[in-house]
C-alpha positions as CSV (number, residue, x, y, z in Angstrom):
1,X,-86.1,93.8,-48.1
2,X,-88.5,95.2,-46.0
3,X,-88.0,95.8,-41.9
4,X,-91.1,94.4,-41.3
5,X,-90.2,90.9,-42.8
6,X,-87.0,90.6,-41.4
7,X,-88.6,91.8,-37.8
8,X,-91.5,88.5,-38.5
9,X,-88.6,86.9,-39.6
10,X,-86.3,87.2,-36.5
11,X,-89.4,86.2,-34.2
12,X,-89.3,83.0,-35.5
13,X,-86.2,83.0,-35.3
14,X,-85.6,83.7,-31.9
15,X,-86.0,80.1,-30.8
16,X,-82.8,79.8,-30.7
17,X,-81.5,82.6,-28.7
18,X,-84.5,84.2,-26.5
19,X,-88.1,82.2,-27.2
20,X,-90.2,84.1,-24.8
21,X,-88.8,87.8,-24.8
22,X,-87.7,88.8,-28.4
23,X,-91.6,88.3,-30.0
24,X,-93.0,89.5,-26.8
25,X,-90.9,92.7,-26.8
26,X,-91.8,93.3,-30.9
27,X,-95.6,92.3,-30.0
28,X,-96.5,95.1,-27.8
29,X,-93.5,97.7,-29.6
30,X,-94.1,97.4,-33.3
31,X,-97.5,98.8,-35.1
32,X,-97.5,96.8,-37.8
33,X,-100.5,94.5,-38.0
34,X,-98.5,91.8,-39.8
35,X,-95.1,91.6,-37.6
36,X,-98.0,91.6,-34.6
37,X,-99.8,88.7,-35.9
38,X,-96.0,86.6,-36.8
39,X,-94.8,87.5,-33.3
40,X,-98.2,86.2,-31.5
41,X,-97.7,82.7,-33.9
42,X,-93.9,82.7,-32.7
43,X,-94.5,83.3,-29.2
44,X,-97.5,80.3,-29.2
45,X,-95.4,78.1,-30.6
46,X,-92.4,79.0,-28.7
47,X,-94.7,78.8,-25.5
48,X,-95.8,75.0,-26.3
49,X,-92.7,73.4,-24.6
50,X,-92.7,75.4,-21.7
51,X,-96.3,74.0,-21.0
52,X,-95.5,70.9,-21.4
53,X,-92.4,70.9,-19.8
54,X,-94.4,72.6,-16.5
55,X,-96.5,69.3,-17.1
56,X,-93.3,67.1,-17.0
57,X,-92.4,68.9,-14.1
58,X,-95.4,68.1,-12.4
59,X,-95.6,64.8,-13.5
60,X,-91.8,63.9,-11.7
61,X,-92.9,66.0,-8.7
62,X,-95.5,63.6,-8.2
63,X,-93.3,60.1,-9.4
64,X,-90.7,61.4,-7.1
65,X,-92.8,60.3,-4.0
66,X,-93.6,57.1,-5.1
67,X,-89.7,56.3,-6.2
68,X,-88.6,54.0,-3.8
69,X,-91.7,52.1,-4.3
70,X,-91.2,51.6,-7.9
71,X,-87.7,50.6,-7.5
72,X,-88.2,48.3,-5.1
73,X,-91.2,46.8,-7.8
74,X,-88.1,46.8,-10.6
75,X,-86.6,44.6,-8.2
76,X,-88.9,42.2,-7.9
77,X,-90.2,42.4,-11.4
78,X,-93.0,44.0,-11.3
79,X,-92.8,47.1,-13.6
80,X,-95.5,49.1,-14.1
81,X,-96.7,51.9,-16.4
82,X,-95.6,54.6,-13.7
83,X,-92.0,53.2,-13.9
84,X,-91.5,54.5,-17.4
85,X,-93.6,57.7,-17.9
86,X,-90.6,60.1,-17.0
87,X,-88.8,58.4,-19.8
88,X,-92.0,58.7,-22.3
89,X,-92.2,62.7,-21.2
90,X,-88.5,63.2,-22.3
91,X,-89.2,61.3,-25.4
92,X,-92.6,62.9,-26.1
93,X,-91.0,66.8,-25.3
94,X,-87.9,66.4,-27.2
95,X,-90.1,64.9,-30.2
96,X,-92.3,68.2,-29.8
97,X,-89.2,70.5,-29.4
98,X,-87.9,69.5,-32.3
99,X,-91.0,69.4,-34.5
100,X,-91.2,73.5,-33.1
101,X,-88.1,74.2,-33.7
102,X,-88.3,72.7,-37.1
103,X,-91.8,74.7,-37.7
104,X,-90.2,78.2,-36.4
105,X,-87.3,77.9,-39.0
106,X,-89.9,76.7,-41.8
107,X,-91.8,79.8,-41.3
108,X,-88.8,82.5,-40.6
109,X,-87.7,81.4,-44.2
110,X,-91.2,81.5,-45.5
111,X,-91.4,85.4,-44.1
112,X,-88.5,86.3,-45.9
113,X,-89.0,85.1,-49.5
């Protein structure tokens, strides 16, 4: 088996041990126009939860301030969207996590047949 498929392989791979560093570091060291093109598609889909999870982060900076608001609205009954979007984000990311990790083994097993 070629070093080039097991290198496109082992980008996909990397999900599980380093996401961001392992196809960056075989992006800009390899020459080989197919490992480049698997590491940039491994290192976009391994760079889709950490934007979303910089929006989640966002999005419970910003509950955060209005928490003693909506607790005291839980209290009285009054529930609101607001009260249940950090619960949605974690659902929503670890639905999308999944699917990505799911998509990066696919194709590492794809690369080496």
């Amino acid at each position: 088996m070629p070093n080039s498929k097991i290198l496109s392989a082992l980008c996909y791979f990397s999900v599980f041990f380093s996401p961001l560093l392992l196809p960056v570091i075989v992006y800009f060291v390899t020459d080989d126009y197919e490992v480049k093109t698997h590491a940039k598609r491994s290192l976009i889909s391994h760079l889709c939860p950490v934007i979303v999870m910089v929006a989640g982060f966002l999005l419970f900076s910003f509950s955060i301030v209005s928490f003693e608001n909506r607790l005291m609205g839980m209290m009285t009954g009054d529930i609101n969207f607001w009260s249940f979007t950090p619960f949605l984000f974690m659902l929503i990311y670890g639905v999308l996590f999944l699917a990505i990790v799911i998509w990066n083994v696919y194709q590492g097993v794809k690369v080496l047949k």
